[in-house]
C-alpha positions in Angstrom: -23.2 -4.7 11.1 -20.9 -2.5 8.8 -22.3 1.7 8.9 -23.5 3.3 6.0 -20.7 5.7 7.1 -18.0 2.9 6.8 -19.5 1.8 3.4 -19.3 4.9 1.9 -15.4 6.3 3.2 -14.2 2.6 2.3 -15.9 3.5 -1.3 -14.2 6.7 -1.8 -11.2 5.3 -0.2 -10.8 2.2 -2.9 -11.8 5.1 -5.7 -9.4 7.3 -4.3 -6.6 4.4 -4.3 -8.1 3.1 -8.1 -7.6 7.0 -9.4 -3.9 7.5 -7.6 -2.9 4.1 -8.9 -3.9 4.6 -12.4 -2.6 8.1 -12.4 0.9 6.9 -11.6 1.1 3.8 -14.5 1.0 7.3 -16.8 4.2 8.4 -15.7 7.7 7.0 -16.3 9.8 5.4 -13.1 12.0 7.9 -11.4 14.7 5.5 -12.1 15.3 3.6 -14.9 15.0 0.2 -12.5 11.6 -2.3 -13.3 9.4 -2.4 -11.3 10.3 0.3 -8.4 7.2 2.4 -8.2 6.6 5.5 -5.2 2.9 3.6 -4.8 0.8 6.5 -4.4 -2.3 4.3 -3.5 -0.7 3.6 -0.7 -1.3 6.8 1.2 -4.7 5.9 0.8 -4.1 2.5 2.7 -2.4 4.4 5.4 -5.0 6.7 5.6 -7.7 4.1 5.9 -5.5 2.4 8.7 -5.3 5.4 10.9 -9.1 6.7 10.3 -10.6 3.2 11.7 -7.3 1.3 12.6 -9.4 -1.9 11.3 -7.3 -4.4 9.0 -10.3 -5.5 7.4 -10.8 -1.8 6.0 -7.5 -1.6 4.9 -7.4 -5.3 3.5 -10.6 -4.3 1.2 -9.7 -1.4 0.1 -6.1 -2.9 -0.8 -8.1 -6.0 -2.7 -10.4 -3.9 -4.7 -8.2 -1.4 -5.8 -5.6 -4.6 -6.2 -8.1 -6.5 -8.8 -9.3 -3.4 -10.4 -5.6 -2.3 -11.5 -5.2 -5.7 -12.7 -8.3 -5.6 -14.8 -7.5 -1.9 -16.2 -3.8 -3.0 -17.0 -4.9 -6.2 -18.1 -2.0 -8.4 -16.0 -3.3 -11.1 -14.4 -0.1 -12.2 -12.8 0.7 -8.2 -11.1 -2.5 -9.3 -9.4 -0.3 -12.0 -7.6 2.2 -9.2 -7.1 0.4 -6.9 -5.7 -2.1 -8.7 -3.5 1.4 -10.4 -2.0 2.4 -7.0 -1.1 0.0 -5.2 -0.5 -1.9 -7.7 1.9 1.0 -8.2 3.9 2.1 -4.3 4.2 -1.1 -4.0 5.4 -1.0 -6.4 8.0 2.6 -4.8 8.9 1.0 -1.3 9.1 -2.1 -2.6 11.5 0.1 -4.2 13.6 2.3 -0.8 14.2 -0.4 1.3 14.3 -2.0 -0.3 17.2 -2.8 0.7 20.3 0.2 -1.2 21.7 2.8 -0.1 19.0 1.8 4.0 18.3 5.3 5.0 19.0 5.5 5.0 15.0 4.5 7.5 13.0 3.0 7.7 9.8 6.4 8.1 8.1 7.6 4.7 10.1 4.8 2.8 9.6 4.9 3.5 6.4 8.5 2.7 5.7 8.1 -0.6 7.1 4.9 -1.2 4.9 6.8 0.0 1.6 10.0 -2.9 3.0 7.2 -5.3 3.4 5.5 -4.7 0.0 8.6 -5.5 -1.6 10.2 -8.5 0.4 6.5 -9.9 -0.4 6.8 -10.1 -3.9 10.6 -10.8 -4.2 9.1 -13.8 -2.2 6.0 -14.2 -5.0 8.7 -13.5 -7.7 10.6 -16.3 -6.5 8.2 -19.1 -6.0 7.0 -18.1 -9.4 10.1 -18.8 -11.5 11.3 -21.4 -9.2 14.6 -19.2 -8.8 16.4 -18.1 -5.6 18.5 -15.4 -8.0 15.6 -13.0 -7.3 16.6 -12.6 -4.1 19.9 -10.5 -4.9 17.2 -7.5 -6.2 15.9 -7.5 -2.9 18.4 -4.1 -1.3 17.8 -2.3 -4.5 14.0 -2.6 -3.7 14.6 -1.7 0.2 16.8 1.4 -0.5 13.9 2.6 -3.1 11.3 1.1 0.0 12.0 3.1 2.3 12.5 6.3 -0.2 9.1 5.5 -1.3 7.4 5.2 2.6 8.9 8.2 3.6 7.4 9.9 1.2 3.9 8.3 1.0 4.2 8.6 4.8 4.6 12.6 4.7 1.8 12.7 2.0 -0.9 10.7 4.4 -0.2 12.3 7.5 -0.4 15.8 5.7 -3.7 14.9 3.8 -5.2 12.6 7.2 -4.8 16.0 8.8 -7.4 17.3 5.7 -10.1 14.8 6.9 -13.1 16.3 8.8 -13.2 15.1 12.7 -16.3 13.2 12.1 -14.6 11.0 9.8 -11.2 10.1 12.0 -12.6 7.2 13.6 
């Protein structure tokens, strides 16, 4: 049976991720490439994922906030997108946070979440047009992948440093 205590940090969390994500659609790309975005929400994946080190945390919190950012922009088909990514970063993320794996750091785990966010929906991208051509985007989205993770990976590990005791698992 899920805590009170889980149900309320996984609601603040998928806020948290909803307010981040909608925050960065108002400001323009870094670099004038579609589609390559830092993904702030993701520190709050990462964080969720080293608090409880549950996937099913961090895949509910990725879903929400996934099918609420569609529903604010109004894409349908970024949902496909991002649930591609963002489901299987997570699973990438669990699996090098656990308890057999924590030789990586937040900055590594996070690297390797951003590369697998984006190698998902290069995948998605080219089942959807039927196209292998996609595929030549893919080391523009790595280089800016694992710019991106080591970034987001500083940010969580600075802010899961922030989060009272009680609430680190």
């Amino acid at each position: 049976m899920i805590k009170t205590k889980y149900i309320a940090f996984l609601s603040i969390m998928t806020a948290a991720a909803m307010i981040l994500s909608v925050v960065e659609s108002f400001f323009p790309s870094f670099v004038p490439i579609p589609g390559i975005k830092i993904g702030l929400a993701n520190i709050v994946t990462l964080m969720v994922l080293k608090t409880y080190k549950r996937l099913s945390f961090a895949a509910v919190v990725t879903v929400l906030r996934c099918a609420l950012a569609a529903a604010y922009s109004g894409t349908i088909m970024a949902l496909l997108y991002s649930l591609a990514g963002g489901l299987l970063s997570c699973l990438v993320m669990w699996l090098l946070l656990s308890r057999r794996m924590e030789i990586f750091g937040a900055v590594g785990v996070s690297v390797a979440g951003a590369i697998t966010h984006n190698a998902a929906q290069i995948l998605v991208a080219m089942a959807l047009m039927r196209d292998f051509a996609v595929i030549y985007y893919l080391p523009v989205l790595m280089i800016s992948g694992i710019a991106a993770g080591a970034a987001i990976g500083v940010a969580a590990e600075r802010l899961f440093r922030l989060l009272p005791k009680s609430l680190r698992g």
